[in-house]
C-alpha positions in Angstrom: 5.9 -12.7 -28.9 8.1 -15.4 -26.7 9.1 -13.0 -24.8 5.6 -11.9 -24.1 4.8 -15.0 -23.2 8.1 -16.0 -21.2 7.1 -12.3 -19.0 3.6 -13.4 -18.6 5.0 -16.9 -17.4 6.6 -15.6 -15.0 4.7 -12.8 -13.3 1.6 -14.9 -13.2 3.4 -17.7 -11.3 5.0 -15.2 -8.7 1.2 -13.4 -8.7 -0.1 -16.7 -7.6 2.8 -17.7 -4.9 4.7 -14.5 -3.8 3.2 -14.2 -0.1 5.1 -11.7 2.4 5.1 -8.3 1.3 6.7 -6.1 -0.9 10.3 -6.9 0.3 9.7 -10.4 -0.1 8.1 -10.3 -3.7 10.9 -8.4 -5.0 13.3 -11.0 -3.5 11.7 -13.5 -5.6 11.9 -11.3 -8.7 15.6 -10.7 -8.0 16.1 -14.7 -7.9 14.0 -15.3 -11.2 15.6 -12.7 -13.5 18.7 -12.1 -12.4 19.9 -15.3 -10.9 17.8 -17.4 -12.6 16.9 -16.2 -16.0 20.1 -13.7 -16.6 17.3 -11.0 -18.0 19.7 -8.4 -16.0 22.9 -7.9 -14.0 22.3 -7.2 -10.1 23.1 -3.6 -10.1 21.1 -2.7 -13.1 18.0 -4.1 -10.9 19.2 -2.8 -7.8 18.7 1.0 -9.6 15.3 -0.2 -10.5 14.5 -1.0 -7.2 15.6 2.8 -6.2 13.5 3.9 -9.0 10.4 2.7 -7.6 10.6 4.8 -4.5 10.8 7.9 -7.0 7.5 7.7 -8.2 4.3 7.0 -6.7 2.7 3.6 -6.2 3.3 0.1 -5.0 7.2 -0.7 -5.3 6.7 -4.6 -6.3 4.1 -4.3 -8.6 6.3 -1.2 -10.3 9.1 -3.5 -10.3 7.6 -6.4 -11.8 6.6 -3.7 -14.5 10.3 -2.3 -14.7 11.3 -5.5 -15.6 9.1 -6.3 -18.1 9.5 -2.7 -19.6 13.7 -4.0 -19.7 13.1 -7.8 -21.1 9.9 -6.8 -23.7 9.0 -3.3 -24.2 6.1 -1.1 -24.1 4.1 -4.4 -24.7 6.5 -6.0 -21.9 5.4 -3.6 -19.2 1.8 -4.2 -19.7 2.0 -7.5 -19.8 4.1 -8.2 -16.5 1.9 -5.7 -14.7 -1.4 -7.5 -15.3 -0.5 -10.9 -15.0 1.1 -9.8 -11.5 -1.9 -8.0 -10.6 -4.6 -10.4 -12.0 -4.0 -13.3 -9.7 -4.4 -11.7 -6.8 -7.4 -9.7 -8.0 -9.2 -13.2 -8.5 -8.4 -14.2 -5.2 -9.3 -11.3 -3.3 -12.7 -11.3 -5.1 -13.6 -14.6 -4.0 -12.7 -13.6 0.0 -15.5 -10.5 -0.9 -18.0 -12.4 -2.1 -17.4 -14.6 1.2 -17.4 -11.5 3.1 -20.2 -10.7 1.6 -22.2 -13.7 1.9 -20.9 -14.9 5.4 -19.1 -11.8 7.1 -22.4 -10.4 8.8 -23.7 -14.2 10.2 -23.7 -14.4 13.9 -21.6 -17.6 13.8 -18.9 -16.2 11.4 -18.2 -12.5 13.2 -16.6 -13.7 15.7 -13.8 -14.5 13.8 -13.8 -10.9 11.6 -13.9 -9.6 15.5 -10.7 -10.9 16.0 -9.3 -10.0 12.6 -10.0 -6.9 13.6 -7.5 -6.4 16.7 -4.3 -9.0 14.8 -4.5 -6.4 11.9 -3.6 -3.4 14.2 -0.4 -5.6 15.0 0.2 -5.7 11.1 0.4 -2.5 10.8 2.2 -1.2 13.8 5.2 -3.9 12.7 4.6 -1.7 8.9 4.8 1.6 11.2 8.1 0.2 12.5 9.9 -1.3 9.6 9.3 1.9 7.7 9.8 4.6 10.4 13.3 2.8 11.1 14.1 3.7 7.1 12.7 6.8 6.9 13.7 8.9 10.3 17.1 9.2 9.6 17.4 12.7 11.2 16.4 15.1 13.7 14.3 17.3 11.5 12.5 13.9 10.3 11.7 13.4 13.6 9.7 17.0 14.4 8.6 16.4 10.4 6.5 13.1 11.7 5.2 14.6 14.8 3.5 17.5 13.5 2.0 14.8 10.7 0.6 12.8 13.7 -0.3 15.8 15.5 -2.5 17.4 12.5 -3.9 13.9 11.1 -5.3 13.2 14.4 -7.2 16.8 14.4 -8.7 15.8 11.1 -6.0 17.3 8.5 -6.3 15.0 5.1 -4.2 12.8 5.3 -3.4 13.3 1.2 -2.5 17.1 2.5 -0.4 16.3 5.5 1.8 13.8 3.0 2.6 16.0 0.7 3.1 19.2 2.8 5.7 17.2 4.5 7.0 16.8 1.1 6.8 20.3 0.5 8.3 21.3 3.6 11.1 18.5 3.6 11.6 20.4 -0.2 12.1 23.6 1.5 14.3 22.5 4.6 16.6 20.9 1.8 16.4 24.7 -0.3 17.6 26.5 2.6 20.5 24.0 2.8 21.4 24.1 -0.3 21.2 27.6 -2.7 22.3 26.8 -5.3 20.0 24.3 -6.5 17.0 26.3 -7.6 17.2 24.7 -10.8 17.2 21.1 -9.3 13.5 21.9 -8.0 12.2 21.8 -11.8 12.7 18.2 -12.1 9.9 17.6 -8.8 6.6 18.9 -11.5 6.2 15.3 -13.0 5.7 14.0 -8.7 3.7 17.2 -8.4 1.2 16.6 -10.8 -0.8 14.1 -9.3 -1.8 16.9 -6.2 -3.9 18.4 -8.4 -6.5 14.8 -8.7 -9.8 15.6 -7.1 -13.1 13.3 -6.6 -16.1 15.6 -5.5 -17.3 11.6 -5.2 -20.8 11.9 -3.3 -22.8 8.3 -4.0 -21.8 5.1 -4.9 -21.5 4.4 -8.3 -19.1 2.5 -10.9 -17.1 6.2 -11.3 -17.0 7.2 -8.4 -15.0 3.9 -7.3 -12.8 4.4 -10.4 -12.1 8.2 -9.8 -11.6 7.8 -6.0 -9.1 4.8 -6.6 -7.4 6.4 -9.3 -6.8 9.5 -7.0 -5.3 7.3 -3.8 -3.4 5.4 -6.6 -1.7 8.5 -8.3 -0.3 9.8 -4.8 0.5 6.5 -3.1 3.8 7.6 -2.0 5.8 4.9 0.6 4.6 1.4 0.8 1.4 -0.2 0.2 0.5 -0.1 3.8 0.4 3.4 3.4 -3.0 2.9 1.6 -4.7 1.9 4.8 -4.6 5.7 6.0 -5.8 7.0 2.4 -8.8 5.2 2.2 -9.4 5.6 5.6 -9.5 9.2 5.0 -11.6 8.6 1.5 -14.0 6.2 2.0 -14.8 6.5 5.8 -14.2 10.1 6.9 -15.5 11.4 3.7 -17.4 10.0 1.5 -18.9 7.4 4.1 -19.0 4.3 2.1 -17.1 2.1 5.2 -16.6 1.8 8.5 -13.2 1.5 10.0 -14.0 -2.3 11.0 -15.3 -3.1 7.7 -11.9 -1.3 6.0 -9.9 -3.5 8.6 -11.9 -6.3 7.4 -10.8 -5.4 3.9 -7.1 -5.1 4.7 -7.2 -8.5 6.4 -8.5 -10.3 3.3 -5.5 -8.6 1.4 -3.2 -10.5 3.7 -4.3 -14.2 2.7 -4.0 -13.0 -1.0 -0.8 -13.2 -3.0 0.9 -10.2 -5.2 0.6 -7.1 -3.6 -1.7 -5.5 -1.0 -3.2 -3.0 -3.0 -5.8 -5.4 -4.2 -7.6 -4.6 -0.8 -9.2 -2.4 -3.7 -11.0 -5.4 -5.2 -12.4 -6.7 -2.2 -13.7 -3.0 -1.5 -15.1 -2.6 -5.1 -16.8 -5.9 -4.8 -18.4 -5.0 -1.3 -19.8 -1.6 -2.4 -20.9 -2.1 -5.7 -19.9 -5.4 -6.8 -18.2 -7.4 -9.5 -18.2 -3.8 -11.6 -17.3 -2.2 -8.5 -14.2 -4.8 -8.5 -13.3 -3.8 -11.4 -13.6 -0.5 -11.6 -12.1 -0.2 -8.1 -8.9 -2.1 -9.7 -8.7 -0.4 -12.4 -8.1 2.9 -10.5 -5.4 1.9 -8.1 -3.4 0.4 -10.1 -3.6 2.3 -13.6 -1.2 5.2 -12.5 1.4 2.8 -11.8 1.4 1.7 -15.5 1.7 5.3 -16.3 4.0 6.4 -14.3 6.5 3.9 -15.3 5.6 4.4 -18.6 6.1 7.8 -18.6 9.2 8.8 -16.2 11.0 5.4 -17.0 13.4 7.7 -18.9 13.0 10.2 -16.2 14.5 8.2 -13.8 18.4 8.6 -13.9 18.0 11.9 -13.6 15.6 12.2 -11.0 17.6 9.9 -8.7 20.9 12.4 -9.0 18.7 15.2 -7.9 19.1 15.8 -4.1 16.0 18.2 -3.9 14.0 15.0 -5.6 15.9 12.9 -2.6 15.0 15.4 -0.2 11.1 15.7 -1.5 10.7 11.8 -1.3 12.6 11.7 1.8 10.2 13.4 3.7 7.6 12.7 1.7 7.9 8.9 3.5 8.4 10.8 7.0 5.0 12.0 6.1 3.5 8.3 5.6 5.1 7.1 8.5 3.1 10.0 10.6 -0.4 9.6 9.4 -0.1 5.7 9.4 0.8 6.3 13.2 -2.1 9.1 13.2 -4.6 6.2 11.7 -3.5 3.5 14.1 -4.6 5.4 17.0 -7.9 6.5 15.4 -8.6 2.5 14.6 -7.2 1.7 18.0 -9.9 4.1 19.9 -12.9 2.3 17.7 -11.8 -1.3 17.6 -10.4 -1.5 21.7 -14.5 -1.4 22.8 -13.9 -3.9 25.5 -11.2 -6.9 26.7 -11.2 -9.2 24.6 -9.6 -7.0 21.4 -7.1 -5.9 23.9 -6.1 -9.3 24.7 -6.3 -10.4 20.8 -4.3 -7.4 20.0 -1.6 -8.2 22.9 -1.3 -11.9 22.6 -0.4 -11.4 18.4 1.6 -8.5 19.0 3.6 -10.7 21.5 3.8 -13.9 19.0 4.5 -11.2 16.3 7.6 -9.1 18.2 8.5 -11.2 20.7 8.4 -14.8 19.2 9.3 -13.5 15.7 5.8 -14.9 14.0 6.3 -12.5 11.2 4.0 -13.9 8.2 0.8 -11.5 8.2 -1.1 -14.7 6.9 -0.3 -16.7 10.3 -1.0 -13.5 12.5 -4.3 -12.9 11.0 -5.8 -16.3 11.8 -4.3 -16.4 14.9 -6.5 -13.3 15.6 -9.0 -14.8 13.9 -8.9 -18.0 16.2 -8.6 -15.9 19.2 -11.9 -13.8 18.6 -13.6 -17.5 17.7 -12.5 -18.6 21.3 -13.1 -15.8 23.1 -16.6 -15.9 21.8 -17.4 -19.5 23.1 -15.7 -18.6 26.3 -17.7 -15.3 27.2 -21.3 -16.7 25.9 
């Protein structure tokens, strides 16, 4: 039971102050339980860390998990997940029922107008930072383009993912023979192709099954979640519109803990506080699960080069449809000057003064679309 209570501790503090992204959250984790608390020697969390990009889901959220599952168990696991999760939840709740409330009002638009155009700057730095790790060679290269080419023509963007999975699986195959046997170990990363919705209304379910689907095949980083739901919930099912989803991802960047509880703040706005919860509840239970599950899985897994090969392109893949998605936001938010000018004044502050934090950015925008407003009215 201490330590239960020691892991709960200390994943509900870093839930409530780990700001700046996945890289950043698990810096902090690195400080408290290896430097810190001596839970773990560096290199044993440094193969955790590899781990997470093995199976599918948000890698800081997964790691605070992993290391839970080390220092308590089963009932360790658990209890670092939710009480890194549960912070942020709150949090992001509260910005919803603002949104809510306040986001429609004449007077308070203006500023969601310009949140609008700073959080296509978010993204494209995401686009960067990944795409610099993942296109490591030529064949990535052609890999991503295709991606980009078929998202934009309306391929799913759940499809176009994993068939560059499939195909990075195959190019790696050819290469190599004599590892037919390797390909076995790929079923348990498989699996989750199979979840379907058939969601046509909004109810309670529907959120749950629709989250829990983007949840079990959230391959790459959390940012990556932006082109699944776009896909889900405004392409198909119609339950947003892009602005409103860009909306939703901005109030995930003044939140702590990780960016996946954009899924709160959507629950909340489509069918509230149950929404929330249901909506939570299905983005984040396959993570549990699959460390759960494939925790023993994982040395393995990691030796296998087709499993290197499947993931490798796998994150090509994400790296192509969140390109494919920023141009289809791009065309609906650029209506007239003044997103232009938001989105080139951030992206200037952002890449050119080095104004990295996504909070900063985001009010800036924010600001910008207030200002613009007075000035053109």
């Amino acid at each position: 039971m201490g330590h239960l209570l020691e892991i709960g501790k200390l994943f509900g503090k870093l839930g409530l102050v780990a700001f700046g992204g996945p890289a950043a959250h698990i810096g902090m984790m690195e400080e408290e339980v290896v430097n810190k608390r001596k839970w773990m020697d560096r290199q044993h969390f440094l193969d955790m860390v590899g781990a997470t990009n093995l199976i599918p889901g948000p890698n800081s959220t997964e790691m605070a998990m992993h290391c839970g599952y080390h220092r308590g168990g089963v009932a360790g696991l658990f209890v670092a997940g939710i009480s890194f999760i549960v912070p942020a939840t709150i949090l992001t709740v509260i910005l919803a029922v603002f949104y809510t409330e306040y986001g429609k009002v004449p007077a308070i638009e203006p500023f969601f107008y310009g949140i609008q155009a700073a959080v296509l700057c978010v993204i494209l730095s995401a686009v960067f930072k990944l795409g610099n790790k993942a296109i490591q060679e030529n064949h990535h290269m052609v890999l991503a383009f295709f991606v980009i080419l078929f998202s934009v023509f309306g391929l799913s963007e759940v499809i176009a993912i994993l068939s560059a999975g499939g195909i990075g699986l195959l190019f790696s195959f050819m290469s190599q023979r004599n590892s037919s046997k390797e390909g076995r170990k790929l079923l348990p990363l498989l699996i989750p192709a199979a979840a379907g919705s058939g969601v046509t209304a909004i109810t309670s379910v529907g959120l749950f099954w629709t989250f829990l689907k983007v949840g079990a095949i959230l391959f790459g980083s959390g940012y990556v979640l932006i082109a699944y739901l776009d896909a889900e919930l405004v392409e198909r099912l119609g339950w947003l519109t892009k602005p409103e989803l860009l909306d939703a991802v901005a109030m995930g960047q003044f939140t702590p803990g990780p960016v996946l509880s954009t899924a709160s703040f959507i629950g909340y706005y489509l069918h509230g506080y149950k929404g929330a919860l249901m909506a939570t509840a299905g983005i984040f239970l396959p993570s549990f699960l699959f460390v759960w599950l494939l925790n023993p899985l994982i040395p393995k897994l990691r030796s296998s080069k087709m499993a290197s090969a499947f993931l490798d392109a796998v994150n090509v893949g994400a790296v192509g449809v969140m390109i494919a998605v920023l141009l289809q936001f791009g065309r609906d938010i650029f209506t007239d000057w003044r997103t232009a000018v938001i989105a080139a004044f951030t992206g200037i502050l952002y890449f050119r003064f080095n104004l990295k934090n996504p909070i900063l950015i985001v009010l800036v925008g924010a600001v910008s679309g207030y200002g613009l407003h007075l000035l053109t009215t």
